[in-house]
Backbone atoms as SQL, in Angstrom:
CREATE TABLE atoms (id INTEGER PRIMARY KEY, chain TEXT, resi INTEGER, resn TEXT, atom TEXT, x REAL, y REAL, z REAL);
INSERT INTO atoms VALUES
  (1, 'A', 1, 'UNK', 'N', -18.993, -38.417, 17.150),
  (2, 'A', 1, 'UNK', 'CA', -19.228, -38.250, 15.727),
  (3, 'A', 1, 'UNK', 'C', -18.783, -36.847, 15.318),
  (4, 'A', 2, 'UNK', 'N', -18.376, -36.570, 14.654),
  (5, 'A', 2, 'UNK', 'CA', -17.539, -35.574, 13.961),
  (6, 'A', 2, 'UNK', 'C', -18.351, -35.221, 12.343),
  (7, 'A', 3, 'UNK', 'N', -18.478, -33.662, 12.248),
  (8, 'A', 3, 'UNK', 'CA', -18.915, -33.434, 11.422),
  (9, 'A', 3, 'UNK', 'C', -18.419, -32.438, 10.293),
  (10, 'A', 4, 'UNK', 'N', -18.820, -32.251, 9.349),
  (11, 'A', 4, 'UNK', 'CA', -17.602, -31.290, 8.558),
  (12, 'A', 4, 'UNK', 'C', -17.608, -30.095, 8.807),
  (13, 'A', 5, 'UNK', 'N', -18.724, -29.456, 9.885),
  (14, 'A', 5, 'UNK', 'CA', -18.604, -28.462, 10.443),
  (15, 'A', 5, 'UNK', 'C', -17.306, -28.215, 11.514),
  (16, 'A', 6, 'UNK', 'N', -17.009, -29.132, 12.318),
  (17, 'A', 6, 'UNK', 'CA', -16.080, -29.570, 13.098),
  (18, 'A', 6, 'UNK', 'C', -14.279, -29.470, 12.782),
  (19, 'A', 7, 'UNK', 'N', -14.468, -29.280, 11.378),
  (20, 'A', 7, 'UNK', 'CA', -13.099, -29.551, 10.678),
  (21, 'A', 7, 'UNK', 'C', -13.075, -28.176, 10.498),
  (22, 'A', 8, 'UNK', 'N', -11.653, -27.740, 10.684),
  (23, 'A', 8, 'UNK', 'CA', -11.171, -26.580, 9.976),
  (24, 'A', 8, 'UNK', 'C', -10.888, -26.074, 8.677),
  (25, 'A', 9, 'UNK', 'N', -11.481, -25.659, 8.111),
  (26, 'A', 9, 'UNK', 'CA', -10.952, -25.249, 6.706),
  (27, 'A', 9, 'UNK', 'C', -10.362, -23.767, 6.241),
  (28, 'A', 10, 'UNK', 'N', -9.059, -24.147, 5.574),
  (29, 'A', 10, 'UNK', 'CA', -8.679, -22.867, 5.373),
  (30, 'A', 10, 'UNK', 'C', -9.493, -22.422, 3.872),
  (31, 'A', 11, 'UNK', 'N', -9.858, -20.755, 3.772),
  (32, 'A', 11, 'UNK', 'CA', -10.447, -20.657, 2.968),
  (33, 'A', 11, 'UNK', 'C', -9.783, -20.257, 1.686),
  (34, 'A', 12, 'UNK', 'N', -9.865, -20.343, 0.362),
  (35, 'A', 12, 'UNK', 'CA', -8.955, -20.874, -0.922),
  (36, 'A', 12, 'UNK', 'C', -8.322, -19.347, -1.115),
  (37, 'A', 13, 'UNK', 'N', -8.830, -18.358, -0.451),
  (38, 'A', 13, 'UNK', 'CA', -8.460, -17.431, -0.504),
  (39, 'A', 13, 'UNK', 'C', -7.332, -16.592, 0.040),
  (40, 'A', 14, 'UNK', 'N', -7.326, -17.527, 1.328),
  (41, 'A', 14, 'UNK', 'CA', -6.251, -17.669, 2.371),
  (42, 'A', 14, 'UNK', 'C', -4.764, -18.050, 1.632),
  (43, 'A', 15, 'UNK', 'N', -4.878, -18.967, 0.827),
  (44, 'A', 15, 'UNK', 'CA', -3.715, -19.641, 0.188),
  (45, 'A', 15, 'UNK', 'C', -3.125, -18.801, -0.870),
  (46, 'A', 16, 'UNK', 'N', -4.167, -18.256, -1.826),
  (47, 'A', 16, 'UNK', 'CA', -3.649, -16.900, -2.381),
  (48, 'A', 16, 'UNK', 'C', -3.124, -15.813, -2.044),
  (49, 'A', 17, 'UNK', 'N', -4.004, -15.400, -1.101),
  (50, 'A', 17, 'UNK', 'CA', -3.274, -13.846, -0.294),
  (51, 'A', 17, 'UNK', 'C', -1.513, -14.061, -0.072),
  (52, 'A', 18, 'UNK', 'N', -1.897, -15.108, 0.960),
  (53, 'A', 18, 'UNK', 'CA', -0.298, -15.228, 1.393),
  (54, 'A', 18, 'UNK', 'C', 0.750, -15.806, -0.314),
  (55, 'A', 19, 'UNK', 'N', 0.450, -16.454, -1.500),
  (56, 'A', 19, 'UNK', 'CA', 1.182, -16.380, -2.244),
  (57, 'A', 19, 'UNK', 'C', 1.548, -14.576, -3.193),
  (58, 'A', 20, 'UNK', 'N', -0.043, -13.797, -2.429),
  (59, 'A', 20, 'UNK', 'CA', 0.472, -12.733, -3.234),
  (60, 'A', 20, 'UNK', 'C', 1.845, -11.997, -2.581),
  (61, 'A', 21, 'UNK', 'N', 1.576, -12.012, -1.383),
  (62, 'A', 21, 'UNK', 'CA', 2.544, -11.313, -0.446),
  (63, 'A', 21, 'UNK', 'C', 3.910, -12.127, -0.355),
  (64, 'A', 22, 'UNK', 'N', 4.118, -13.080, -0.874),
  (65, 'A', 22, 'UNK', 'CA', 5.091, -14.057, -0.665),
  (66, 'A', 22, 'UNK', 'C', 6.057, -13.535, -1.978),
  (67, 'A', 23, 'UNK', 'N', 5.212, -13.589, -3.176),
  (68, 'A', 23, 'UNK', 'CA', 6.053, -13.229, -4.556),
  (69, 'A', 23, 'UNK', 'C', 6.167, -12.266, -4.915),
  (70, 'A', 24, 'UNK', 'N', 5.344, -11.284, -4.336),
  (71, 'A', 24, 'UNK', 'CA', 5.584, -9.441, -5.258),
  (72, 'A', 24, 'UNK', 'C', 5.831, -8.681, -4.057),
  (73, 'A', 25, 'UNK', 'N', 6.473, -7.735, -4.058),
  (74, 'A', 25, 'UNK', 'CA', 5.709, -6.335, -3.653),
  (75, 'A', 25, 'UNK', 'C', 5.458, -5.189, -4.064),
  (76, 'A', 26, 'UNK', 'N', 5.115, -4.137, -3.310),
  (77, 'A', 26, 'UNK', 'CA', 4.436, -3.115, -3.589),
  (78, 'A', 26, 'UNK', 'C', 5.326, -2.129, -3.816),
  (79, 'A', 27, 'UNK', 'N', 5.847, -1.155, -4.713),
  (80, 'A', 27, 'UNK', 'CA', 6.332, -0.202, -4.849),
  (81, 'A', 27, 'UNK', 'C', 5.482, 1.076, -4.948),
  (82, 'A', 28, 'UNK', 'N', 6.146, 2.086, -4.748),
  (83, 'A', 28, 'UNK', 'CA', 5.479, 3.290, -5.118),
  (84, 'A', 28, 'UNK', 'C', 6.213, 4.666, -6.214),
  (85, 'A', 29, 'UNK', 'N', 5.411, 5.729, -6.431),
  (86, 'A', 29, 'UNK', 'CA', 5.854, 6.973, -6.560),
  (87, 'A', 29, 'UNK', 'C', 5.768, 8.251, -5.998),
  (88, 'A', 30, 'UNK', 'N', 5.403, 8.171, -4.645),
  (89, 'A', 30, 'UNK', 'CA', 5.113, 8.659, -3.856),
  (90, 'A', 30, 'UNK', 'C', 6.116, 9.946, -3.714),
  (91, 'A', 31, 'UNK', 'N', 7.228, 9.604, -3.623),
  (92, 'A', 31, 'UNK', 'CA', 8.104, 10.301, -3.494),
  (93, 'A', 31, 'UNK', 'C', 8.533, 11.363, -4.507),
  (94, 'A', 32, 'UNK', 'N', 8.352, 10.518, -5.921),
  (95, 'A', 32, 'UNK', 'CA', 8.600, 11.389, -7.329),
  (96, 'A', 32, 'UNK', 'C', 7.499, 12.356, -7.412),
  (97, 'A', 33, 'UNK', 'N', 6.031, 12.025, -6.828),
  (98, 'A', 33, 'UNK', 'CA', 5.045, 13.115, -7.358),
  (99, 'A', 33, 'UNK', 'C', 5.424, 14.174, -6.553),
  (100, 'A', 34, 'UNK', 'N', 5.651, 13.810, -4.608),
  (101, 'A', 34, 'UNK', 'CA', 5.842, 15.343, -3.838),
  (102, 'A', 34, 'UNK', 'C', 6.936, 15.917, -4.351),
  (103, 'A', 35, 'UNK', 'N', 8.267, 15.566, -4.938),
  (104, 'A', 35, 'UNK', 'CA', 9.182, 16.049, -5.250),
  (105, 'A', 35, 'UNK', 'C', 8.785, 16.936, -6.447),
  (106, 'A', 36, 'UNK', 'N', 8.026, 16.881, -7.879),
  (107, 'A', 36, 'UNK', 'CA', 7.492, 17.140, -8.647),
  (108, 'A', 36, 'UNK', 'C', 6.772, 18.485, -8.491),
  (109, 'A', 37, 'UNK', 'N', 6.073, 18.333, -7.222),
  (110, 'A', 37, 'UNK', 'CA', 5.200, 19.558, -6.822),
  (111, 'A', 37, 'UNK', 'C', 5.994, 20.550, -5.834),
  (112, 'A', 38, 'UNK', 'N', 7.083, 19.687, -5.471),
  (113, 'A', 38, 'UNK', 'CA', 7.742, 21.002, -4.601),
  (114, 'A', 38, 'UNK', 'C', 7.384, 20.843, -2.938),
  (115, 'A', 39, 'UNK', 'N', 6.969, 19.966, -2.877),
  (116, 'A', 39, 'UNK', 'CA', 6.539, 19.853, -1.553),
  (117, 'A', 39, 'UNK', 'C', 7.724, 18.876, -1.229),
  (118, 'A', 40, 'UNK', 'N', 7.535, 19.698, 0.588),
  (119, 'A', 40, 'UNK', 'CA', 8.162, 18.539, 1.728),
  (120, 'A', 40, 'UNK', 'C', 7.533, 17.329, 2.283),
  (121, 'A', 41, 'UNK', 'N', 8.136, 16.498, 2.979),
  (122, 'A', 41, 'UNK', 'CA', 7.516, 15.590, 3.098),
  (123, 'A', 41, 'UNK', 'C', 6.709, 15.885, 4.631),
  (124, 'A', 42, 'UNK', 'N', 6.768, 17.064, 5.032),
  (125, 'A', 42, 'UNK', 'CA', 5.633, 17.451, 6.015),
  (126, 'A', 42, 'UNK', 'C', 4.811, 18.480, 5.406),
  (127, 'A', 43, 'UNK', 'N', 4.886, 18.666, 4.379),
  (128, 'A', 43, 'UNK', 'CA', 3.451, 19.473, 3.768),
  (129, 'A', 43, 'UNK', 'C', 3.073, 18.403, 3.059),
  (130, 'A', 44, 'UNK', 'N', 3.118, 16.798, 2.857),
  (131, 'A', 44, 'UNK', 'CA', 2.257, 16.254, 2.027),
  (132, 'A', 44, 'UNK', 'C', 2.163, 15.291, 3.336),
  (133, 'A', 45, 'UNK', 'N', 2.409, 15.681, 4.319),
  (134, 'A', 45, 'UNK', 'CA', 2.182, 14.725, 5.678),
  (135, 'A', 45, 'UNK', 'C', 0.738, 15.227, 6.591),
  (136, 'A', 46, 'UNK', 'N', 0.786, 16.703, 5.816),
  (137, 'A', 46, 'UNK', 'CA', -0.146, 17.575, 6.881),
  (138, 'A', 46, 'UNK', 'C', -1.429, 17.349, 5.691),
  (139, 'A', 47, 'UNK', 'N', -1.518, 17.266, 4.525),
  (140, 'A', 47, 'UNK', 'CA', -2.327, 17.209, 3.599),
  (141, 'A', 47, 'UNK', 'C', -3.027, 15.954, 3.197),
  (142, 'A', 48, 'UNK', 'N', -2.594, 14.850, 3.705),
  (143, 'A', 48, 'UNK', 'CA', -3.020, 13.668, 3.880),
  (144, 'A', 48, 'UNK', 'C', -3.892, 13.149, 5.661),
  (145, 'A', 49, 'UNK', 'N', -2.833, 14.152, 6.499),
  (146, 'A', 49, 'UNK', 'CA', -3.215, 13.830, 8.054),
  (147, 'A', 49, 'UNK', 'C', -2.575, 12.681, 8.432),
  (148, 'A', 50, 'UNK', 'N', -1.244, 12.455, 7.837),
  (149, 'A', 50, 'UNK', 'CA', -0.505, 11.552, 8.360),
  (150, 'A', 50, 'UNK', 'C', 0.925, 11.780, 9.065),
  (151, 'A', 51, 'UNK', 'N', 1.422, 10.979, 9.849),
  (152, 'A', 51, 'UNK', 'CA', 2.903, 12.037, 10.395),
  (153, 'A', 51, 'UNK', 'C', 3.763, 11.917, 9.159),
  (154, 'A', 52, 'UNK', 'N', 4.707, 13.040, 9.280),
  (155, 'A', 52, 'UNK', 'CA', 5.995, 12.925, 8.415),
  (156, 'A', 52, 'UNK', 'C', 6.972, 11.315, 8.267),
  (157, 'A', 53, 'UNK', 'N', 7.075, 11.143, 9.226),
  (158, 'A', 53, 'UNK', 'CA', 7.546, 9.850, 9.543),
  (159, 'A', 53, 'UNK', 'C', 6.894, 8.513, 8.522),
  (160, 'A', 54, 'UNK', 'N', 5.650, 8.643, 8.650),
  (161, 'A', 54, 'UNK', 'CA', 4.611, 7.534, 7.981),
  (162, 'A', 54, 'UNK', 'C', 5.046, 7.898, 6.178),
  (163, 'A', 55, 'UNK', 'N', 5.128, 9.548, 5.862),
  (164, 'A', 55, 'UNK', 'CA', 5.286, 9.945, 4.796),
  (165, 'A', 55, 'UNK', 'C', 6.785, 8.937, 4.106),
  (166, 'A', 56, 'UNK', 'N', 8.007, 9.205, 5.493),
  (167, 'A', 56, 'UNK', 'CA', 9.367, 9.046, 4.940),
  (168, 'A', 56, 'UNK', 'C', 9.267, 6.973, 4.984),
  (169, 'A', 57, 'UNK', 'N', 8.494, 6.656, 5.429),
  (170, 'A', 57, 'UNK', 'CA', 8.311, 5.278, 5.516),
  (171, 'A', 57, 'UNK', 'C', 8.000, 4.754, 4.786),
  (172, 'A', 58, 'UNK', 'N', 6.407, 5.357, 4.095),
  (173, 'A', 58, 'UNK', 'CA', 5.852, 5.125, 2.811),
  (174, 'A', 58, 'UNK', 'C', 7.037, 5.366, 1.632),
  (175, 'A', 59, 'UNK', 'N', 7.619, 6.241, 1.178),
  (176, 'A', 59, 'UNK', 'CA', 8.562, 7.007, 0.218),
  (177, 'A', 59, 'UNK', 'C', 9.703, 5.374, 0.283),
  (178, 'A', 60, 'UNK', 'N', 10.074, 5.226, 1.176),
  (179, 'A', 60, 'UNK', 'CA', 11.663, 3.731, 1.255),
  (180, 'A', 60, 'UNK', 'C', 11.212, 2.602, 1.476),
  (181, 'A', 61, 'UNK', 'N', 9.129, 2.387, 1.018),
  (182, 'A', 61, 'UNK', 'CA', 8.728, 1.518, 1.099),
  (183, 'A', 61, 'UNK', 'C', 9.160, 0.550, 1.737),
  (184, 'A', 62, 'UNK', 'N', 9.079, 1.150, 3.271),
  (185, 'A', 62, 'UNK', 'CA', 8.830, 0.202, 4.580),
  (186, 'A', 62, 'UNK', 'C', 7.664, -0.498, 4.876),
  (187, 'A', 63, 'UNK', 'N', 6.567, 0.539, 4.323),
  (188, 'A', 63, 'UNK', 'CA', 5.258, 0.550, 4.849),
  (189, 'A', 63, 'UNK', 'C', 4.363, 0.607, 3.977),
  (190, 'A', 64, 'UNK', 'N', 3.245, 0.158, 3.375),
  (191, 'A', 64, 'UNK', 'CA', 2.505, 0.374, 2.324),
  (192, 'A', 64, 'UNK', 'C', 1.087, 0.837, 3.013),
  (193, 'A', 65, 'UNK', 'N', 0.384, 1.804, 2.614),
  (194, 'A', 65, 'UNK', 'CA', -0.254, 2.325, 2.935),
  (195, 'A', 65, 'UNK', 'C', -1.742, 1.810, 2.888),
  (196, 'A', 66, 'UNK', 'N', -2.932, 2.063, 4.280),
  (197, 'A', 66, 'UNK', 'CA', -4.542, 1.407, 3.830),
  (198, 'A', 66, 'UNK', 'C', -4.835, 1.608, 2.157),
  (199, 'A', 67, 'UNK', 'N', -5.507, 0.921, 2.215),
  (200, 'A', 67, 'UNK', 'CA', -6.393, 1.241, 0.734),
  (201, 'A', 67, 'UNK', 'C', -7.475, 2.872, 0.958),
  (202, 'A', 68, 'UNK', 'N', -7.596, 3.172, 1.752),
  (203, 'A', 68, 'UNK', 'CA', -7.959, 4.612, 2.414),
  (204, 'A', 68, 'UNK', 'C', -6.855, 5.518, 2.060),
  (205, 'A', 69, 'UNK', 'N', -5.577, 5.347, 2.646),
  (206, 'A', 69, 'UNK', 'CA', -4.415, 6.553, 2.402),
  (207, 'A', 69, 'UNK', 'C', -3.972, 6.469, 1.137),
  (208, 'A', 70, 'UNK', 'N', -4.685, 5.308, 0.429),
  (209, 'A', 70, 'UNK', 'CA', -3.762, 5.316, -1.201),
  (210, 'A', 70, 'UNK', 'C', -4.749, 6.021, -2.066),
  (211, 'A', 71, 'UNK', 'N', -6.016, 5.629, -1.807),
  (212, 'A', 71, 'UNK', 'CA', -6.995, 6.794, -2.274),
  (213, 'A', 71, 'UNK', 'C', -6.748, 7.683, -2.172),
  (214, 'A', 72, 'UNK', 'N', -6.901, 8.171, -0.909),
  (215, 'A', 72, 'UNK', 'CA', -6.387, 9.671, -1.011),
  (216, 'A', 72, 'UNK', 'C', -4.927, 10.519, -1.332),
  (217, 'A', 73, 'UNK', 'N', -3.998, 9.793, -1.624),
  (218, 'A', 73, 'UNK', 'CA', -2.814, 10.061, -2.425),
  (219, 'A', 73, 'UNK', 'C', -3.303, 10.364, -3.962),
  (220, 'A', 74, 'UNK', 'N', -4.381, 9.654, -4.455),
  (221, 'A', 74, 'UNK', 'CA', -4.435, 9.486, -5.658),
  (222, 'A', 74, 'UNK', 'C', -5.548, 10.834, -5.969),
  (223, 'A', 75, 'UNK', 'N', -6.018, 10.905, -4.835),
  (224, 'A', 75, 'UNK', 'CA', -7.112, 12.423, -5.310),
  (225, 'A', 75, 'UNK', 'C', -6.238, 13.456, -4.824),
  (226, 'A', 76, 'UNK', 'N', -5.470, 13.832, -3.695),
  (227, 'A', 76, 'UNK', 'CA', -4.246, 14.741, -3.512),
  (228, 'A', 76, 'UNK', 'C', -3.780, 15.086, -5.142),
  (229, 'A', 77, 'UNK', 'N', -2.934, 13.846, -5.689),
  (230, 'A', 77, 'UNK', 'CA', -2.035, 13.630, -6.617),
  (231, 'A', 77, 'UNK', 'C', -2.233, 13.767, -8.284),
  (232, 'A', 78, 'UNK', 'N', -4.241, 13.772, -8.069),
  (233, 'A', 78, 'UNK', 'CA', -5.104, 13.377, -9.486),
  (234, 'A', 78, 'UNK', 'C', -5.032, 12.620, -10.339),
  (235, 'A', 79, 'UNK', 'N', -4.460, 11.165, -9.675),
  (236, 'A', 79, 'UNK', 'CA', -4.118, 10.170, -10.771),
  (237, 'A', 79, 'UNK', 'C', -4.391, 9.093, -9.905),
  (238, 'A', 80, 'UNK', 'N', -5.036, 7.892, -10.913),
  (239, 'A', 80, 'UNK', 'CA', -5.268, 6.920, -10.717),
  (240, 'A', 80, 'UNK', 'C', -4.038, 6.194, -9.785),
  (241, 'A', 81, 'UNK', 'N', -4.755, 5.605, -8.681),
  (242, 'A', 81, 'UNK', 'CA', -4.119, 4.946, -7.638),
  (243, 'A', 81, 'UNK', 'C', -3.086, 3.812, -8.266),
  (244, 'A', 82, 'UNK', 'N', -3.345, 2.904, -9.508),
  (245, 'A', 82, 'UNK', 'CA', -2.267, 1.824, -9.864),
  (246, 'A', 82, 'UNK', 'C', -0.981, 3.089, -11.089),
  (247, 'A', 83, 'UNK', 'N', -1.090, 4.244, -10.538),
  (248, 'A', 83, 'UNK', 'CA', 0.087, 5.292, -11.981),
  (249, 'A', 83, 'UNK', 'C', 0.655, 5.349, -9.999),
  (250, 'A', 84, 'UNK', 'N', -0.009, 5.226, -9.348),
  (251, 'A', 84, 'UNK', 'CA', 1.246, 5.731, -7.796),
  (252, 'A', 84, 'UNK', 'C', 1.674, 4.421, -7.257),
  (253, 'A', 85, 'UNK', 'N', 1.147, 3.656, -7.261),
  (254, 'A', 85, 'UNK', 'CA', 1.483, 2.171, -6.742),
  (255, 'A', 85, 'UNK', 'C', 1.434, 1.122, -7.569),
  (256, 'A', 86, 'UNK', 'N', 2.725, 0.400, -7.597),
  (257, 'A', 86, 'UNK', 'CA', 2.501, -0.716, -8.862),
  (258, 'A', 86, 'UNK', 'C', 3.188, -1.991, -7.896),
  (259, 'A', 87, 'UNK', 'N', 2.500, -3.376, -8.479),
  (260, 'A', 87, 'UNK', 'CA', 2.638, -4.538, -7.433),
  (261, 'A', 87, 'UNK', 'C', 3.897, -5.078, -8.742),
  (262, 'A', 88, 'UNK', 'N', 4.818, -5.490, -8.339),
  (263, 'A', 88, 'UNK', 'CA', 6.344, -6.349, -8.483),
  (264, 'A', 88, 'UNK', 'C', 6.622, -7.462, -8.344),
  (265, 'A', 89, 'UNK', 'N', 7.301, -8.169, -9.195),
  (266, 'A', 89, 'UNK', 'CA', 7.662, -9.696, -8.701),
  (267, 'A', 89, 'UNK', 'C', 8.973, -9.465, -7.739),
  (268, 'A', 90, 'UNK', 'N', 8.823, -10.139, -6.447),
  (269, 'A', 90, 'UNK', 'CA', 10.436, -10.155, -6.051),
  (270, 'A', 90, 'UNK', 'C', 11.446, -10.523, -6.886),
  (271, 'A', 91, 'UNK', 'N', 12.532, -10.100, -6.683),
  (272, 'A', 91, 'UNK', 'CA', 13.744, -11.017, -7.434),
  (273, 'A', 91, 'UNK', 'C', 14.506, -11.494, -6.754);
């Protein structure tokens, strides 16, 4: 006997996530604010506590950053986290 505990269910949330990641992505300005302030991308690497590398990754949006490192871009930067990161439809 089989019960509906027994059955797998994906949860409705599951089906969204992956359509968010499927149709947009994430851009940034990451790059325009350190440039703005004059900084390198290893003085805003050392000011976050992240390597330079992660910095030049984030910047050619390879890599999008925790919801932790985007916070703190946004208190580094003093601006609301969606004026540094904005979500995109692919084209």
């Amino acid at each position: 006997m089989e019960s509906r505990l027994d059955k797998v269910q994906t949860p409705r949330y599951a089906v969204l996530e992956s359509q968010l990641y499927m149709e947009r992505i994430i851009t940034n300005r990451i790059k325009e604010l350190r440039t703005a302030r004059g900084w390198t991308q290893e003085q805003l690497a050392q000011a976050v506590k992240v390597s330079r590398q992660s910095i030049n990754s984030i910047e050619r949006n390879r890599y999008v950053p925790s919801l932790e490192l985007a916070l703190v871009f946004a208190r580094l930067f003093a601006c609301p986290t969606d004026e540094i990161f904005q979500l995109e439809e692919k084209q």
